[in-house]
N, C-alpha and C positions, 0 to 999 in steps of 0.2 A: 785562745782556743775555746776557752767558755764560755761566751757574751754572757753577759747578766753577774756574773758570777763575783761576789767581793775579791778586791784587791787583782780584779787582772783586765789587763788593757786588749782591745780588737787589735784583732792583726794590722797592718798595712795591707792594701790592694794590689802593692805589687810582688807582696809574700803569699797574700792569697793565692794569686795566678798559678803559684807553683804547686799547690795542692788541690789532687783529684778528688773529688766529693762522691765518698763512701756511703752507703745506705747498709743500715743494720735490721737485720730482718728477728722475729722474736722463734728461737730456737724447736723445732716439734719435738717435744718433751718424749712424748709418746713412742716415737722413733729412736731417742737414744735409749730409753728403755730398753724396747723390745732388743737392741742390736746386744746392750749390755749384760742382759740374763741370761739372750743365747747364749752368748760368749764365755758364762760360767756355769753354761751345762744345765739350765732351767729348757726343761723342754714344753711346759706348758708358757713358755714366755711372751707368744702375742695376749694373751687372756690374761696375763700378770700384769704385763705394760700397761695395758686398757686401766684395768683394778688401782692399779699406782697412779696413773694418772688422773685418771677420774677421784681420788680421794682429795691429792692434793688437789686438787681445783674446787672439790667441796668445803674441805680445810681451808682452802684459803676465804672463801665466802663468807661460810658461815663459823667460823670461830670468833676471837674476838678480836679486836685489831692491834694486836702488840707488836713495839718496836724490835724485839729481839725473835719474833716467828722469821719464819724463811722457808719459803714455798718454791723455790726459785730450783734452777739446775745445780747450783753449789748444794743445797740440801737433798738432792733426788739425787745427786751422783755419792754422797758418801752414804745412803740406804744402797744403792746398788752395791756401792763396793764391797758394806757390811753381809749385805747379801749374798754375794759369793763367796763371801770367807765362811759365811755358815754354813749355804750349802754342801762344802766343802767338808767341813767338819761335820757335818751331820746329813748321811745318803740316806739314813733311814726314816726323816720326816717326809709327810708330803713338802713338796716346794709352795705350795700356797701357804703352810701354816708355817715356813721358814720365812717368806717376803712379810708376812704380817706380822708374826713374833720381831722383824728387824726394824719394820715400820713402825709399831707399839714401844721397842725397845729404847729409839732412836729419838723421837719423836715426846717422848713421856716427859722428859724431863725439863723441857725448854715450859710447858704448858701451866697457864696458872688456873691456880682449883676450880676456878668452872667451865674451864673446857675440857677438862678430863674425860668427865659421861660425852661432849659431844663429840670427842674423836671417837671413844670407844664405840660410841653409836652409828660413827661412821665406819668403821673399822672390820664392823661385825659384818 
């Protein structure tokens, strides 16, 4: 199933026949966002989504390129989740400084010491 790949052999042709070929399309980050803040009661959540997404795609660029970052939907969906559980906990922040204190929060610890300033710089 993975050409190329060590230790596994190609299909047969007449096992291929039997399977339809799938195309994988790369996920609008931006759209699970916005759908995901509505859904925990963030009412400024198109202008949130934009903000999250636009960061991670800066984060991803311009940081440095370590094997343990992840910019991907597995990291943007446990900042949403974090995210509603704080909004939740806390009605009397704006929800901007609740999405960024989650994003800062979440985010701090995986970073090595010199991309600290340039998250924070993107952050801001």
């Amino acid at each position: 199933m993975n050409p190329g790949y060590a230790g596994r052999t190609e299909l047969p042709e007449s096992v291929k026949a039997l399977f339809r070929p799938v195309t994988c399309i790369k996920p609008d980050l931006e759209l699970i966002c916005l759908i995901s803040l509505f859904s925990d009661g963030f009412l400024t959540a198109k202008v949130l989504a934009k903000k999250m997404t636009v960061l991670y795609k800066l984060a991803e660029e311009q940081l440095s390129k370590q094997c343990h970052y992840d910019w991907g939907l597995r990291s943007l969906n446990s900042v949403l989740r974090m995210a509603g559980v704080m909004k939740r906990a806390s009605e009397d922040l704006p929800e901007a400084v609740v999405l960024m204190r989650v994003l800062r929060d979440m985010n701090f610890p995986k970073f090595v010491f010199e991309d600290v300033p340039l998250f924070l710089g993107l952050i801001k």
